[in-house]
N, CA, C and O atoms as a MOPAC input file, in Angstrom:
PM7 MOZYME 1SCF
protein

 N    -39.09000 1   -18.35500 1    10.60600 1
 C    -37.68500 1   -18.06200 1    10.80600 1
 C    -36.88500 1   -19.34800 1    10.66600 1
 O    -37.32900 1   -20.45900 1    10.95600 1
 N    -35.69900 1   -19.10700 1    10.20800 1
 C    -34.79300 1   -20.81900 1    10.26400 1
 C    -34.08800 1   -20.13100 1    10.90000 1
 O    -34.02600 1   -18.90900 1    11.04100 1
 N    -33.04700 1   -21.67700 1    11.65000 1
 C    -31.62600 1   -21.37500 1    12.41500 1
 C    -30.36800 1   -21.70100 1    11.20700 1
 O    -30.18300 1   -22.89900 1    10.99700 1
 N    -29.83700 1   -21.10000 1    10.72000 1
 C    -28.27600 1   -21.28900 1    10.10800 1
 C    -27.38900 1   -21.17100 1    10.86100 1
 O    -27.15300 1   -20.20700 1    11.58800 1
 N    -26.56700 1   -22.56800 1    10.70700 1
 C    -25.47800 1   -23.27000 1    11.31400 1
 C    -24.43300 1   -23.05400 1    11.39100 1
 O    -23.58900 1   -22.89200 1    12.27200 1
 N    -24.55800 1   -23.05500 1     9.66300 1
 C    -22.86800 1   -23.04100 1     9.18400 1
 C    -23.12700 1   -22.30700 1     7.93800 1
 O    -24.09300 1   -22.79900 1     7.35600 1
 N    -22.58300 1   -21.24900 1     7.28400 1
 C    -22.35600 1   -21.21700 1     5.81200 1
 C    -21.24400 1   -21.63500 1     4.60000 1
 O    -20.54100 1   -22.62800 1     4.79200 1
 N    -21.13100 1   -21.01900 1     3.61000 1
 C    -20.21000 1   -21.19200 1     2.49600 1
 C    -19.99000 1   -20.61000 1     2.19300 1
 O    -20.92500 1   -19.96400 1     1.71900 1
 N    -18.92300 1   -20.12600 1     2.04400 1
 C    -18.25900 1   -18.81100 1     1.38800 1
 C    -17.79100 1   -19.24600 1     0.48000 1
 O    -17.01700 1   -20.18900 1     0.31700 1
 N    -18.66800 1   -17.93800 1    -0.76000 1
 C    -17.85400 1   -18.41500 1    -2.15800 1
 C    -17.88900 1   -16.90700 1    -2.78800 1
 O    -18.81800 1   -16.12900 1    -3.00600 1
 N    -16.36000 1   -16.82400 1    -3.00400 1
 C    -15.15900 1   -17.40000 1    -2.90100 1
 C    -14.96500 1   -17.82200 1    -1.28100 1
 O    -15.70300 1   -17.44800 1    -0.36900 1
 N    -13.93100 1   -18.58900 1    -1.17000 1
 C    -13.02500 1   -18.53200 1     0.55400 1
 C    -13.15900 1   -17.05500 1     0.87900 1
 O    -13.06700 1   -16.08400 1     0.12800 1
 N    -13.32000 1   -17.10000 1     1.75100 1
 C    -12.85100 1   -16.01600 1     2.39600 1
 C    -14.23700 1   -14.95900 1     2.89100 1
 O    -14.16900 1   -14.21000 1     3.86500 1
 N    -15.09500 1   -15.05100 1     2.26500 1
 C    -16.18400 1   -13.48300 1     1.80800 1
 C    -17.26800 1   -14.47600 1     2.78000 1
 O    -17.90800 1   -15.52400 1     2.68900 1
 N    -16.97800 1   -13.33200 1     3.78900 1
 C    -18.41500 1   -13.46100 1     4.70700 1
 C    -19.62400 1   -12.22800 1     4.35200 1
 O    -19.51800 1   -11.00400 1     4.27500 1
 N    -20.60100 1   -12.99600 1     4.20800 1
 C    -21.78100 1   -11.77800 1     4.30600 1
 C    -22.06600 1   -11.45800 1     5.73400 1
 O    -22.13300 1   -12.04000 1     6.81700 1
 N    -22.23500 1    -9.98900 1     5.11900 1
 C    -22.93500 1    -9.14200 1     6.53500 1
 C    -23.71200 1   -10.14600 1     6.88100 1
 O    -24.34800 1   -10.93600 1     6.18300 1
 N    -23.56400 1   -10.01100 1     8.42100 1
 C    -24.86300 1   -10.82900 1     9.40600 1
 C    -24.69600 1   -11.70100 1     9.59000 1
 O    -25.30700 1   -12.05000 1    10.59900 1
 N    -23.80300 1   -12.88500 1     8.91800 1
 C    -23.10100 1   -14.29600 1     8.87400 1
 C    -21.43000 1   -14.49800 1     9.52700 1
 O    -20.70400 1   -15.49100 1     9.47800 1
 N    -21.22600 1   -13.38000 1    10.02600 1
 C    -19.68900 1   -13.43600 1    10.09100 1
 C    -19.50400 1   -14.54000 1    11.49200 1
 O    -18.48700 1   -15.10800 1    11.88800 1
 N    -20.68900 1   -14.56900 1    11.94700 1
 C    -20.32200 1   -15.08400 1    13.31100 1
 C    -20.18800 1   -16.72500 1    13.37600 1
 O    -19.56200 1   -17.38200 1    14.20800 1
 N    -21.15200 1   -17.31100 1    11.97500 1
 C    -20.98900 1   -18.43800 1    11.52500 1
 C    -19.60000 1   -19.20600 1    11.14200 1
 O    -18.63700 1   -18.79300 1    10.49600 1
 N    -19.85300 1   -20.57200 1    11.81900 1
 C    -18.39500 1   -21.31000 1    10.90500 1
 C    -18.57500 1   -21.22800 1     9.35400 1
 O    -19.49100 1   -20.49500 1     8.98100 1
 N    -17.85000 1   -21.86100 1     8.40400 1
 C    -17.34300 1   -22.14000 1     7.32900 1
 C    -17.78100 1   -23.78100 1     7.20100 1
 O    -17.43900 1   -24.59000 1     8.06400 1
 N    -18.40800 1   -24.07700 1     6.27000 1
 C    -18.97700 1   -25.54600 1     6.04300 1
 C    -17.62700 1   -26.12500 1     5.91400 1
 O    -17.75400 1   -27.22100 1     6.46000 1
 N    -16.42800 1   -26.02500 1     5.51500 1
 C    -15.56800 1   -26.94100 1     5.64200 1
 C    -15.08400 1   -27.31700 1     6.68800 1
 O    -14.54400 1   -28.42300 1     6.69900 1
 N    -15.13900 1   -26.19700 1     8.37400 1
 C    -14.73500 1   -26.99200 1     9.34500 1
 C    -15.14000 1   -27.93000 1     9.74600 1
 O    -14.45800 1   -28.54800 1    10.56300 1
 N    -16.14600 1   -28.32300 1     9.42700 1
 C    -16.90200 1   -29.97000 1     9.66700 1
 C    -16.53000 1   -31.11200 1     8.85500 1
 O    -16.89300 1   -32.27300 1     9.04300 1
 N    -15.83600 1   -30.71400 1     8.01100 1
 C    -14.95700 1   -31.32000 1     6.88800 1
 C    -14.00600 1   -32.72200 1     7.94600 1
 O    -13.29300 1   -32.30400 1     8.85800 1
 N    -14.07000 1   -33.87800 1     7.77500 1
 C    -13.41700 1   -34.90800 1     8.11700 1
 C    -12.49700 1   -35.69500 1     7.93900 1
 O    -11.76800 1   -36.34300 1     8.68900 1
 N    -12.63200 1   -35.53800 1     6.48500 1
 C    -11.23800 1   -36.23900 1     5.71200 1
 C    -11.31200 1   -35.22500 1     4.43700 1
 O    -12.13900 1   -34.39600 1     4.05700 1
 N    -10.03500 1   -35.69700 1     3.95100 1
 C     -9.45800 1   -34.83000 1     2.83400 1
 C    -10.44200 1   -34.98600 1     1.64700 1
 O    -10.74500 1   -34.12000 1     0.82600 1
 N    -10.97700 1   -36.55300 1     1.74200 1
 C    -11.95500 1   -36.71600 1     0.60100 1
 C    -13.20500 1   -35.40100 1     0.75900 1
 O    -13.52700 1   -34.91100 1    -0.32300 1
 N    -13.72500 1   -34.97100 1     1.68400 1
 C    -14.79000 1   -34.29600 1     2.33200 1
 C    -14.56800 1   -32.91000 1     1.89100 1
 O    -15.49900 1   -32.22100 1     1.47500 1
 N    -13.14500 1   -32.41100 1     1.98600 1
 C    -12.60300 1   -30.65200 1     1.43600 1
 C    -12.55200 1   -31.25300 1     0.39700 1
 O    -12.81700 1   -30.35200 1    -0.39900 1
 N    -12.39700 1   -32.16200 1    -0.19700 1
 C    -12.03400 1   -32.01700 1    -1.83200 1
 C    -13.48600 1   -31.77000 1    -2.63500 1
 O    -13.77000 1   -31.14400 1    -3.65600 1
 N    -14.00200 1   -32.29300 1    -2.00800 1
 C    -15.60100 1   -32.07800 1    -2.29800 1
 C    -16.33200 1   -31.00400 1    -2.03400 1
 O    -17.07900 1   -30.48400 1    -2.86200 1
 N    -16.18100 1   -30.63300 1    -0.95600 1
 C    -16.77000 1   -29.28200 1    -0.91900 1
 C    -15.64200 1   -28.05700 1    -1.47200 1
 O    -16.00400 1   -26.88200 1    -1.42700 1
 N    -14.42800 1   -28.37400 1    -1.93100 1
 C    -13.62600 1   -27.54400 1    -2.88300 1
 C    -14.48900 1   -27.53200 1    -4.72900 1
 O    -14.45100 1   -26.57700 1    -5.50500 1
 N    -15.17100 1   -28.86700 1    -4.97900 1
 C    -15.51500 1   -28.79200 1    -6.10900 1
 C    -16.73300 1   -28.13500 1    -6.06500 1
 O    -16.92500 1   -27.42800 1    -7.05400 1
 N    -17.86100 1   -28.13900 1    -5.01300 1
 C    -19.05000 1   -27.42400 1    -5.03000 1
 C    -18.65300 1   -26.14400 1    -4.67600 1
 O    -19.52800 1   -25.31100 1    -4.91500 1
 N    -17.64300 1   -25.70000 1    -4.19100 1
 C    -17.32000 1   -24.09500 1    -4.05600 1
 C    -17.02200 1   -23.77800 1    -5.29900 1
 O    -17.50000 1   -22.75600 1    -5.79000 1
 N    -16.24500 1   -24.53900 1    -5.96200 1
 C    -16.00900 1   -23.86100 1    -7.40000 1
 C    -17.07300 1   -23.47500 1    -8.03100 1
 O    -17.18500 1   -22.28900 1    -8.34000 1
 N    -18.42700 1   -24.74600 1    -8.46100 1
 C    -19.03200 1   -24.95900 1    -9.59400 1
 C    -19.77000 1   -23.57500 1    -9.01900 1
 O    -20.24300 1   -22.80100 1    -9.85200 1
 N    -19.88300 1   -23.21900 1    -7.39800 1
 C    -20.79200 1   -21.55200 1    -7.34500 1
 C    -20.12600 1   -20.84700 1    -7.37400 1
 O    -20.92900 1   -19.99700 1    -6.98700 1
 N    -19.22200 1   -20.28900 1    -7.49600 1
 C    -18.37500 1   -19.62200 1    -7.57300 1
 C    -18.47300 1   -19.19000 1    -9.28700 1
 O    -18.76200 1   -18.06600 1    -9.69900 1
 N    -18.20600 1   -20.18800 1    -9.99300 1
 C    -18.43900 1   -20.14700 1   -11.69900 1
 C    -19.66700 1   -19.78900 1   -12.15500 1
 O    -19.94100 1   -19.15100 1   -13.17100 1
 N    -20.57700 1   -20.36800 1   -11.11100 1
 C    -22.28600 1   -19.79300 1   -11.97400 1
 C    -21.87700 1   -20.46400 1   -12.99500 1
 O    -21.09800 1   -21.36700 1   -12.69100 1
 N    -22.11500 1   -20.35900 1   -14.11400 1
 C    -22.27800 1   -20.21700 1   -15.49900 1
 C    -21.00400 1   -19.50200 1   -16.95200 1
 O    -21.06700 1   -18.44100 1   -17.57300 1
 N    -20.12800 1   -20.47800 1   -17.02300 1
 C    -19.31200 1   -19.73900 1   -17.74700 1
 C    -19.54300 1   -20.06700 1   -18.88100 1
 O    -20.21400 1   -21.06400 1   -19.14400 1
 N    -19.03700 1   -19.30100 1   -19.75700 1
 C    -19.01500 1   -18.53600 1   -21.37500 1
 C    -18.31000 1   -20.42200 1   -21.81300 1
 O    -17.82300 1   -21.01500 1   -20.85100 1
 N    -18.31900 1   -21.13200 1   -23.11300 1
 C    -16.68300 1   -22.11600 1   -23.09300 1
 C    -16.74000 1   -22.25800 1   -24.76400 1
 O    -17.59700 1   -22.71000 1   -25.52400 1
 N    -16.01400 1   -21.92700 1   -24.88000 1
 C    -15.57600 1   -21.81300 1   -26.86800 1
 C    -15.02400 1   -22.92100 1   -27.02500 1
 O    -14.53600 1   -23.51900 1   -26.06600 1
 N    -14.99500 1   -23.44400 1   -28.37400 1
 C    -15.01200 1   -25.03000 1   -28.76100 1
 C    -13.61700 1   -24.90300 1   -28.95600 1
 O    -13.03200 1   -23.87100 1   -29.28400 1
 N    -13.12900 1   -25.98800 1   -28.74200 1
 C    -11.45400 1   -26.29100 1   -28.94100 1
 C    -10.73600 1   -25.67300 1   -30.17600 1
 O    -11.53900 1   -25.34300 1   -31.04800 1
 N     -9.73200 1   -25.48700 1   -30.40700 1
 C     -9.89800 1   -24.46700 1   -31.38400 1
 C     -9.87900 1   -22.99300 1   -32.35100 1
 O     -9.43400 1   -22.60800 1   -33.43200 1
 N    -10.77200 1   -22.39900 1   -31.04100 1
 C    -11.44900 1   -20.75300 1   -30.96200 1
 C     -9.71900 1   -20.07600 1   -31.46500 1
 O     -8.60800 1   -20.33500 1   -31.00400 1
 N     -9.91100 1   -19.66400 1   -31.95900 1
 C     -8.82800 1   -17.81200 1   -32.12200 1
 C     -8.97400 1   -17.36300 1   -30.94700 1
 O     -9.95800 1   -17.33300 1   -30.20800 1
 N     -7.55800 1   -16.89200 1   -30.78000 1
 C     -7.57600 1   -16.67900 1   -29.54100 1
 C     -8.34300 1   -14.63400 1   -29.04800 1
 O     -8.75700 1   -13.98500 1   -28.08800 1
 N     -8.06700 1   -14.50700 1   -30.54500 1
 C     -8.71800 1   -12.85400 1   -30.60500 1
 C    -10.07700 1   -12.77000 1   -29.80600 1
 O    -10.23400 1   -12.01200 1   -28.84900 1
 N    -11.49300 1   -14.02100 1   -30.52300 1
 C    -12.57300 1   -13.49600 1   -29.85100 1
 C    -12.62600 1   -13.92600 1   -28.80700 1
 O    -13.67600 1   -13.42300 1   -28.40900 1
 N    -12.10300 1   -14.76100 1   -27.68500 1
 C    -11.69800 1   -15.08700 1   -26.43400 1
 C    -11.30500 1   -13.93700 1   -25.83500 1
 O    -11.62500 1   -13.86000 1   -24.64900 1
 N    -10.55200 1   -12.77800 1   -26.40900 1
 C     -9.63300 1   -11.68700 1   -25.83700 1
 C    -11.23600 1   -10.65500 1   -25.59600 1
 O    -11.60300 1   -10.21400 1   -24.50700 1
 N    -11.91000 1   -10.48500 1   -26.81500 1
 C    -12.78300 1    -9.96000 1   -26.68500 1
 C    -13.97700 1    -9.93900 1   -26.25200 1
 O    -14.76300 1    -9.00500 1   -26.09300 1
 N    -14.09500 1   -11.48600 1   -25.99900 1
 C    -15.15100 1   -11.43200 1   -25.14900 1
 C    -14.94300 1   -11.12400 1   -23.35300 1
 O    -15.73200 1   -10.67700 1   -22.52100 1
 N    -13.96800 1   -11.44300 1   -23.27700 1
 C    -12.92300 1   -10.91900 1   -21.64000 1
 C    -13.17800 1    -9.85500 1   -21.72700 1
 O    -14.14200 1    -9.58700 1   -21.01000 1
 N    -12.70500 1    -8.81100 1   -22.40600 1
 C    -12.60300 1    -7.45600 1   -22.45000 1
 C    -13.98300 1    -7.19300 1   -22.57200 1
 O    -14.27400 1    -6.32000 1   -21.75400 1
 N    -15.06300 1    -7.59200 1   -23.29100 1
 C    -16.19800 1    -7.10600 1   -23.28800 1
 C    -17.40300 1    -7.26100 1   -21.65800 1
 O    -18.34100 1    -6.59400 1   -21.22000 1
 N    -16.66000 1    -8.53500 1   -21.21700 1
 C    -17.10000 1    -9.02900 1   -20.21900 1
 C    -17.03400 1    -8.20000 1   -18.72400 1
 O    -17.87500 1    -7.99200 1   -17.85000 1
 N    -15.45100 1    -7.80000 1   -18.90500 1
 C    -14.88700 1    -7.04300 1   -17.65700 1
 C    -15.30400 1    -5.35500 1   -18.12300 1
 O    -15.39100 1    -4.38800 1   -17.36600 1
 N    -15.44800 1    -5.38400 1   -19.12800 1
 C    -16.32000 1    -3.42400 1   -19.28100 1
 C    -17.32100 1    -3.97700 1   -18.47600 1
 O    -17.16400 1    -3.63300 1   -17.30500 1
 N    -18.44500 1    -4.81700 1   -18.68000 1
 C    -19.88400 1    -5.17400 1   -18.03000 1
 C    -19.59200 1    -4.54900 1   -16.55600 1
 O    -19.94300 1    -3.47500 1   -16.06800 1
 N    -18.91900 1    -5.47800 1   -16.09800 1
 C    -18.48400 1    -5.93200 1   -14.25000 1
 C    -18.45900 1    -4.27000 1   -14.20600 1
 O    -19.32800 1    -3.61200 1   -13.63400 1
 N    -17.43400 1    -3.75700 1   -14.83600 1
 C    -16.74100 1    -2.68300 1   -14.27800 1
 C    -17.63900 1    -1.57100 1   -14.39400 1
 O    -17.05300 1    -0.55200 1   -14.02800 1
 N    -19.02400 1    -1.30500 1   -14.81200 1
 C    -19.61800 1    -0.54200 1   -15.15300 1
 C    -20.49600 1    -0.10700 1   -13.80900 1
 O    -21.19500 1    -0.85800 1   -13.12900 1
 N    -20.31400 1     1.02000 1   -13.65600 1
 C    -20.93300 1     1.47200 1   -12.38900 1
 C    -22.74100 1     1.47500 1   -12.33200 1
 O    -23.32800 1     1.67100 1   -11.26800 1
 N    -23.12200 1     1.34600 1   -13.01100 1
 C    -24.44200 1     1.08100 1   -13.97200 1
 C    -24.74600 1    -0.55600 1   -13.11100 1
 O    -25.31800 1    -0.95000 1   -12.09500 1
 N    -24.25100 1    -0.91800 1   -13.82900 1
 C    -23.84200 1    -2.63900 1   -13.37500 1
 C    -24.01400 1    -3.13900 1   -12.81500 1
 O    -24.57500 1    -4.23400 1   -12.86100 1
 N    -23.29800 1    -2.13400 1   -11.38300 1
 C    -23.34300 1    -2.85400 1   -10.23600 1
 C    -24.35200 1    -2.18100 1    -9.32400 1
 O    -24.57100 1    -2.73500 1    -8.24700 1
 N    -25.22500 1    -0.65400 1    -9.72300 1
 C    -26.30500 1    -0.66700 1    -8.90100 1
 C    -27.44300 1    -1.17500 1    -9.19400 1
 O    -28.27600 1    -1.41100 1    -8.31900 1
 N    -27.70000 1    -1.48400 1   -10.80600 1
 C    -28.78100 1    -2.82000 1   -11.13800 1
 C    -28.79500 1    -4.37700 1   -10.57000 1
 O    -29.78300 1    -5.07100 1   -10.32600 1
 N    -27.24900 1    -4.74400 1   -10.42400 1
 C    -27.33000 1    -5.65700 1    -9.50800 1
 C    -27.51200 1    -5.71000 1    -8.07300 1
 O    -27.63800 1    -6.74000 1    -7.41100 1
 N    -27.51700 1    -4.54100 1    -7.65300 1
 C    -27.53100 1    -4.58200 1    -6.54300 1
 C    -29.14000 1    -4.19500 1    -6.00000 1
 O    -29.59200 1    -4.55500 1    -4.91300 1
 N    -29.62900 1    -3.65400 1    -6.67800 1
 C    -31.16900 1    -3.20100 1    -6.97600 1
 C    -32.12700 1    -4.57500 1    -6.85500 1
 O    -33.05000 1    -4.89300 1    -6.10600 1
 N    -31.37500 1    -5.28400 1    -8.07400 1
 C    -32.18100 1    -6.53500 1    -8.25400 1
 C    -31.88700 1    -7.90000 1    -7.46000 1
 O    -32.55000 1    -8.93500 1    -7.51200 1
 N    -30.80900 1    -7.66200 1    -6.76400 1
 C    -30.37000 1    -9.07500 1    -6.01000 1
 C    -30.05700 1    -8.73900 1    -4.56900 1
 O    -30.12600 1    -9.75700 1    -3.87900 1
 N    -29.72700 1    -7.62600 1    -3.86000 1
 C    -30.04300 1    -7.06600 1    -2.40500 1
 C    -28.59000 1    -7.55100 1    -2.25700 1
 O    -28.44600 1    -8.25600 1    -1.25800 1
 N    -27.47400 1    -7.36200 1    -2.98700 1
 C    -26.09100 1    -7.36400 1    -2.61300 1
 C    -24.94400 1    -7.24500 1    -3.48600 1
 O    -25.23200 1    -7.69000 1    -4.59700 1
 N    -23.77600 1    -6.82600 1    -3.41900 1
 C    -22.94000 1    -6.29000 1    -4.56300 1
 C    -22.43200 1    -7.21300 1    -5.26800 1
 O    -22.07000 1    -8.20200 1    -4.63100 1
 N    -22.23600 1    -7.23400 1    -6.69700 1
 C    -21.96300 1    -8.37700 1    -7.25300 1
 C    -20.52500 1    -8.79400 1    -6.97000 1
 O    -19.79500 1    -7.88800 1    -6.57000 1
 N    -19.93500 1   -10.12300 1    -7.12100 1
 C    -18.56800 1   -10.72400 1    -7.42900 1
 C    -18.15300 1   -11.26600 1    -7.93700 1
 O    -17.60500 1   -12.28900 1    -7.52500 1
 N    -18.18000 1   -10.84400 1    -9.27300 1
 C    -17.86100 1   -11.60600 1   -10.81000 1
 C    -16.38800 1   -11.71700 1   -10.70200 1
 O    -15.40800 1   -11.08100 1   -10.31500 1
 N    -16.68100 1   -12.69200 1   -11.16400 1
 C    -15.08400 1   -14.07400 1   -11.84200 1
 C    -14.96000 1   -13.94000 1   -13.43900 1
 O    -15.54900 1   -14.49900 1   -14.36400 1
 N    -14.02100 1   -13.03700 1   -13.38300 1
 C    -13.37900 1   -12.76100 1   -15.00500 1
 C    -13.25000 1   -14.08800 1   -15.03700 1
 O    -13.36300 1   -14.94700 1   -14.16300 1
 N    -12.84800 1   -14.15300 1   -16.84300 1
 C    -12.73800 1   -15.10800 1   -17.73500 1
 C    -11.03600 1   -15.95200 1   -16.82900 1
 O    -11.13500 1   -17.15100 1   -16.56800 1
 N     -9.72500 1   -15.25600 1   -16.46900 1
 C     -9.06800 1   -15.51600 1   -16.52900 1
 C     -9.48100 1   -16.62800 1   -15.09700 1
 O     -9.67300 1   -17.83600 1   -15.24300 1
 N     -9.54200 1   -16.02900 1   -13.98700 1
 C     -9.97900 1   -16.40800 1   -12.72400 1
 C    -10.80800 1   -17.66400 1   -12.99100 1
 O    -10.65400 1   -18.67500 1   -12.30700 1
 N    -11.74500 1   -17.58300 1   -14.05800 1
 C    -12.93700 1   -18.58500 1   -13.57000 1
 C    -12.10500 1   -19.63900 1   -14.79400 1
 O    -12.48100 1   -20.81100 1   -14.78500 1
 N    -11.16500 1   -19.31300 1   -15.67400 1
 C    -10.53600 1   -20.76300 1   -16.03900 1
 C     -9.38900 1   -20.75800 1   -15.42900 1
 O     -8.45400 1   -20.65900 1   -16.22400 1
 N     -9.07000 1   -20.83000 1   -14.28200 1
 C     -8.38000 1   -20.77100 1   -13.33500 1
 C     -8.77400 1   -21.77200 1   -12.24300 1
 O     -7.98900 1   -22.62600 1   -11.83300 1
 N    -10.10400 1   -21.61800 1   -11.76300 1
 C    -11.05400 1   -22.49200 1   -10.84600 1
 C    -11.11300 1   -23.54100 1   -11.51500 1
 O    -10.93800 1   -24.64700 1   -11.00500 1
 N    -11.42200 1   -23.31700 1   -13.01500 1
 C    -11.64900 1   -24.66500 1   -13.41600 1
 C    -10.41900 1   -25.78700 1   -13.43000 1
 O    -10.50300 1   -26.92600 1   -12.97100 1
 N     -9.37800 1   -25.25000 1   -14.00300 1
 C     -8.01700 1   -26.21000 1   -14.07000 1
 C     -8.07400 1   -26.58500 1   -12.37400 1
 O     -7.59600 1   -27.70300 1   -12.18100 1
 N     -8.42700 1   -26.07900 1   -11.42600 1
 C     -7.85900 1   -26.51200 1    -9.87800 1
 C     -8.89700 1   -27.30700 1    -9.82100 1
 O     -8.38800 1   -28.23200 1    -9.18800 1
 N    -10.44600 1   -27.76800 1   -10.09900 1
 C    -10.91800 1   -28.68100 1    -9.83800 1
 C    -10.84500 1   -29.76100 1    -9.46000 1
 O    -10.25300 1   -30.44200 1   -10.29700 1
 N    -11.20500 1   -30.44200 1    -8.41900 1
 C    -10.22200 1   -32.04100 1    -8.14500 1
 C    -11.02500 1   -32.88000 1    -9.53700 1
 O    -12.12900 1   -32.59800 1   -10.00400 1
 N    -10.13900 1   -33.90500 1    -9.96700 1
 C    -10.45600 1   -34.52400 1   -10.66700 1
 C    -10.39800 1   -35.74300 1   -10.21000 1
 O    -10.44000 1   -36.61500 1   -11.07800 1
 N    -10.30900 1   -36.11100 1    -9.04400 1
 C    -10.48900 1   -37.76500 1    -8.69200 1
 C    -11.57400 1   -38.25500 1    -8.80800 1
 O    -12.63100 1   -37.66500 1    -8.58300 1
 N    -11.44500 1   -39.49700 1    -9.20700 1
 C    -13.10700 1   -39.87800 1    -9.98600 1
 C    -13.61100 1   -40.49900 1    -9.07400 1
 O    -14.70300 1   -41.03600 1    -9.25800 1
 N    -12.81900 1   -40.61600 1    -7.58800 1
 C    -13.66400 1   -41.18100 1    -6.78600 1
 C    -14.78800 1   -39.20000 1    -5.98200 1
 O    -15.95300 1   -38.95300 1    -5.67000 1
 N    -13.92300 1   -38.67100 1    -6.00700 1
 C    -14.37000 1   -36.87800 1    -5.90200 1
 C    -16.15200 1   -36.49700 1    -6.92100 1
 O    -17.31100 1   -36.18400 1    -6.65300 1
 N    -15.31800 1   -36.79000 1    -8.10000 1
 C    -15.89600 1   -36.83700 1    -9.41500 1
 C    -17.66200 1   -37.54700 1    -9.05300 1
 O    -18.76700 1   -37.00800 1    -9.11400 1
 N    -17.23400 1   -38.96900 1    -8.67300 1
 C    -19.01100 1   -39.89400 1    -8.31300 1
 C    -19.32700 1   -39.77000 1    -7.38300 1
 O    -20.31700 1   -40.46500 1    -7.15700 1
 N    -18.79600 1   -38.79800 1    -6.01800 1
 C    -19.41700 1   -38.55500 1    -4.86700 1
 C    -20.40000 1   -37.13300 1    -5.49300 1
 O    -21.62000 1   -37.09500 1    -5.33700 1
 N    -19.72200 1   -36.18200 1    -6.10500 1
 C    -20.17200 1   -35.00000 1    -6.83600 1
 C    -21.30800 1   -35.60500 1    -7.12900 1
 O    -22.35300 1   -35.45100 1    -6.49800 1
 N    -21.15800 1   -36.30700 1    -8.08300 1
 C    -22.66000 1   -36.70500 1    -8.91000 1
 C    -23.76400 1   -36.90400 1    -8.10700 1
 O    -24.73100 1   -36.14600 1    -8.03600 1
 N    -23.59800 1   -37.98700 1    -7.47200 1
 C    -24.06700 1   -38.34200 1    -6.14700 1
 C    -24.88200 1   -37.62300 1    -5.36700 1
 O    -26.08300 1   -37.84100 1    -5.20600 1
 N    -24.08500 1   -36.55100 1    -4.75500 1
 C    -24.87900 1   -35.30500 1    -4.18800 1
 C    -26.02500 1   -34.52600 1    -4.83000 1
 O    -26.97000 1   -34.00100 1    -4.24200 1
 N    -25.73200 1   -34.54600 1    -6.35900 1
 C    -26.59600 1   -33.63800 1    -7.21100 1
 C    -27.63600 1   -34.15600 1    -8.15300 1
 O    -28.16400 1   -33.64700 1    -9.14100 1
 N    -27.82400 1   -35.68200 1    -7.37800 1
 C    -28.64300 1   -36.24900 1    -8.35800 1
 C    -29.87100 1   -36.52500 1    -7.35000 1
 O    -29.83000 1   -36.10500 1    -6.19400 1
 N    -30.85300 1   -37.18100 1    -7.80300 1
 C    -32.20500 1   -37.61000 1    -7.05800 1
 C    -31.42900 1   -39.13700 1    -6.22000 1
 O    -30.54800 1   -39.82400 1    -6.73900 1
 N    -31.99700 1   -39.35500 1    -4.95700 1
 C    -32.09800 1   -40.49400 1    -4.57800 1
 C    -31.37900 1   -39.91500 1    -2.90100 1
 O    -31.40600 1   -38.81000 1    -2.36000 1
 N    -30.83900 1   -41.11400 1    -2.51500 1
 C    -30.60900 1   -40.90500 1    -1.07800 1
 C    -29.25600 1   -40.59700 1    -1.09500 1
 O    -28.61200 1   -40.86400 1    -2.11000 1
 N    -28.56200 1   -39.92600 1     0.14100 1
 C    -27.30200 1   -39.63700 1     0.36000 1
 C    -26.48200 1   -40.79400 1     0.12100 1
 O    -27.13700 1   -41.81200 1    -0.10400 1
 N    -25.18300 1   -40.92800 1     0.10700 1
 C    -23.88200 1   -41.47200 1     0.07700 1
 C    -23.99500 1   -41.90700 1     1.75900 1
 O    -24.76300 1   -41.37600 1     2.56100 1
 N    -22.88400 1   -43.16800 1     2.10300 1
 C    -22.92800 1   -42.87500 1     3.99500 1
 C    -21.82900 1   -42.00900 1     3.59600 1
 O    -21.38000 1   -41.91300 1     2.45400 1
 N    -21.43600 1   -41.39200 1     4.62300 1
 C    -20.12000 1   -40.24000 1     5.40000 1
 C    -18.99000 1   -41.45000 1     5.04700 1
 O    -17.80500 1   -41.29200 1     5.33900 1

């Protein structure tokens, strides 16, 4: 058995059943540098994995891959295979939303090399 502390809600807001009673990893948050950071690791899960067309693209197959994307989500099919295969309902981030997250990303490059930091091999950062 483990003890959980604290979780993450991603998006803000979405507590899972059974977790509601838990804080939010950002109330431990200390300085602004600290939410800005855990604002960028909420995003990058939040995004999973997005679609990104080279600079450029027509804007048509962009339209269509949205539209092809949000039939998927919306398919009642969809969401009891996901739910079959992953033990909870999905919460997909359309195209518009998830380049949405992306433009709000902090971009401070001091944000930016703490990020790295966290996600690379070796020892923590101090606080």
């Amino acid at each position: 058995m483990i003890d959980i502390h604290a979780i993450m809600e991603v998006p803000r807001g979405l507590k899972q059943a059974g977790f509601d009673r838990l804080p939010e990893v950002e109330e431990f948050a200390k300085s602004e540098r600290e939410k800005k950071l855990l604002a960028m690791v909420r995003t990058f899960r939040q995004i999973g994995t997005p679609s990104f067309f080279p600079p450029g693209t027509p804007v048509e197959p962009v339209k269509i891959l949205r539209a092809a994307t949000a039939k998927m989500y919306s398919d009642p099919d969809f969401h009891k295979e996901y739910k079959k295969l992953v033990g909870e309902e999905p919460t997909p981030l359309l195209g518009e939303d998830m380049e949405r997250a992306l433009k709000e990303l902090p971009r401070d490059p001091e944000i930016v090399e703490l990020f790295k930091k966290l996600n690379a091999a070796g020892p923590l950062p101090a606080r």
